[in-house]
C-alpha positions, 0 to 999 in steps of 0.5 A, spaced: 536 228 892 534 221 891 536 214 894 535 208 890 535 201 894 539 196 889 540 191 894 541 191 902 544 184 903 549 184 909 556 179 906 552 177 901 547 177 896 541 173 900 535 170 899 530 176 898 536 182 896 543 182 893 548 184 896 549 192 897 549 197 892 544 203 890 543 209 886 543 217 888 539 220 883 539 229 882 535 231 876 541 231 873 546 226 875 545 219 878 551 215 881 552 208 882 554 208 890 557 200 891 555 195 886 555 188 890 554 181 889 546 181 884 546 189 884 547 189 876 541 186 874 537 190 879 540 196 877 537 194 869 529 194 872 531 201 874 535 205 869 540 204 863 547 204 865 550 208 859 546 213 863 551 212 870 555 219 871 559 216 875 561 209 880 563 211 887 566 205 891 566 205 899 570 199 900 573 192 895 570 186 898 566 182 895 559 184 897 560 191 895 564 191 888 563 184 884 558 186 880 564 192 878 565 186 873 558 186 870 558 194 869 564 193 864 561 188 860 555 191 859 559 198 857 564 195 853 560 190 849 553 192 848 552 195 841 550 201 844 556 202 846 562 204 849 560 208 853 563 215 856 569 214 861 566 213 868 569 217 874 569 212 879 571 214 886 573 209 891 580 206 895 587 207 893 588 200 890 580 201 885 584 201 879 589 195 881 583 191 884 577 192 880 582 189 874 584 183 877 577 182 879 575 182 871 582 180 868 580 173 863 586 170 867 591 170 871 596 171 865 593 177 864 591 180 870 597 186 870 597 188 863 588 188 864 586 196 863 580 199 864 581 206 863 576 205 856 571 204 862 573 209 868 577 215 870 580 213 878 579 217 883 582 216 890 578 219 896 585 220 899 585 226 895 580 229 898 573 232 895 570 230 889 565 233 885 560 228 881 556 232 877 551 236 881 554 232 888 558 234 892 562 228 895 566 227 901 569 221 904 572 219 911 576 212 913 572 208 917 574 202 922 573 195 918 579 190 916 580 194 909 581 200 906 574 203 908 570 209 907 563 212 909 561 217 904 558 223 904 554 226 899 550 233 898 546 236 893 542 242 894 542 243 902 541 236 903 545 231 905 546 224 905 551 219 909 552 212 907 557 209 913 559 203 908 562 197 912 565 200 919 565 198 926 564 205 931 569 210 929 569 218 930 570 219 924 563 216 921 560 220 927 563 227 925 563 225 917 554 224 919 554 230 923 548 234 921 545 229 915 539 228 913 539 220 913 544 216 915 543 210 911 548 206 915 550 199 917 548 194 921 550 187 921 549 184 928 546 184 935 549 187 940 553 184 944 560 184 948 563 178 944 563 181 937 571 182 934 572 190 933 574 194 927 569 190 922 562 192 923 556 195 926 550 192 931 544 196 930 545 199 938 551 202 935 548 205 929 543 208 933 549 211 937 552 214 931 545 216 929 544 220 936 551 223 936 551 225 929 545 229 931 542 226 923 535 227 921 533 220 919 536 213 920 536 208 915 539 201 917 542 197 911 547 191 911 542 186 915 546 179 913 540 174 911 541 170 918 539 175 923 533 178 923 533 186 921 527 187 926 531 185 933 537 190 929 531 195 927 528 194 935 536 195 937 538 202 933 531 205 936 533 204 943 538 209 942 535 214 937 528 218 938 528 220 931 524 216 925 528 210 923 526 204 919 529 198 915 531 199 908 528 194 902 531 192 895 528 197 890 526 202 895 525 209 894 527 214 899 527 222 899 533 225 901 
């Protein structure tokens, strides 16, 4: 298995990166895991998007599903197209949400239909099966519907914590992972408002507790500077930990 950084950009696309988004590649199947602000476009340099097998969203702010929009464009219009219907795992509101984004009015935005594209699946029911991955999910601690996500393939596993603040359920959904690719957004400190992210000292706990293999901070908004949260994360796990970069490759 195969993790494929399209963009690591916390809150929003930056200056070097888009916002969050990434590809998880078997021999056989390849998901788009979030697609945020600028990922599209990434995702183009590495694939044809008539070739997705399915679309899994963590969350529906803005920074992890914008490009949602550009997907469908591509897939409706394009002379290639349509292509096959998608599955697409995510939050209860997905298909609701997802139609609003890309309605062309107000006017229309209820009677917006989208299962030309997509076939919704909600993470609420319980695991799913993505061609030759294994997908499970867990609510997590953030100011929406939000879900980290665990993915298995072969014997190995990976964790993609999404937007959350410290949570016991991120912890027991990473528990034995061989990479947590997990969020960091700020440093640490006491004033920080619970329930919406993580610092780099408390995704290196999540690490350490979850007894993961191997961390791999993402999510780094373009203020902060990811070495001080990368220096944070390993004062709190001994095993190897590193920032991700945009079109990074990662052996899972």
């Amino acid at each position: 298995m195969e993790l494929i950084v399209l963009g690591c950009s916390g809150s929003g696309a930056g200056p070097t990166s888009p916002a969050s988004g990434y590809l998880v590649r078997t021999r056989s199947t390849t998901l788009a895991l979030d697609l945020g602000n600028g990922t599209f476009g990434t995702l183009q340099r590495h694939m044809d998007p008539f070739d997705l097998d399915a679309v899994v969203l963590s969350h529906l702010h803005p920074d992890h599903c914008a490009d949602v929009s550009g997907l469908i464009v591509h897939r409706r219009y394009h002379p290639d197209g349509p292509g096959k219907v998608l599955p697409l795992h995510g939050p209860s509101e997905s298909e609701v949400r997802l139609a609003v984004a890309y309605a062309p009015s107000s006017d229309e935005r209820v009677a917006t239909d989208l299962t030309d594209v997509f076939d919704y699946h909600v993470f609420a029911d319980g695991p799913a099966g993505v061609g030759d991955i294994a997908l499970s999910s867990a609510p997590v601690d953030h100011p929406c519907e939000a879900y980290g996500v665990r993915l298995e393939h072969d014997g190995r596993v990976l964790v993609y914590s999404g937007d959350t603040g410290p949570c016991d359920t991120l912890v027991d959904l990473a528990r034995g992972a061989d990479v947590l690719l997990c969020e960091a957004t700020w440093t640490d400190s006491p004033d920080r408002p619970p329930g919406v992210h993580l610092s780099g000292k408390q995704a290196g706990e999540v690490a350490r507790q979850a007894g993961v293999k191997r961390l791999l901070i993402t999510h780094v908004p373009a203020w902060y500077d990811g070495e001080d949260l990368l220096t944070e994360a390993r004062g709190e796990f001994s095993g190897p930990a590193e920032l991700v970069r945009p079109d990074g490759h990662y052996t899972i």
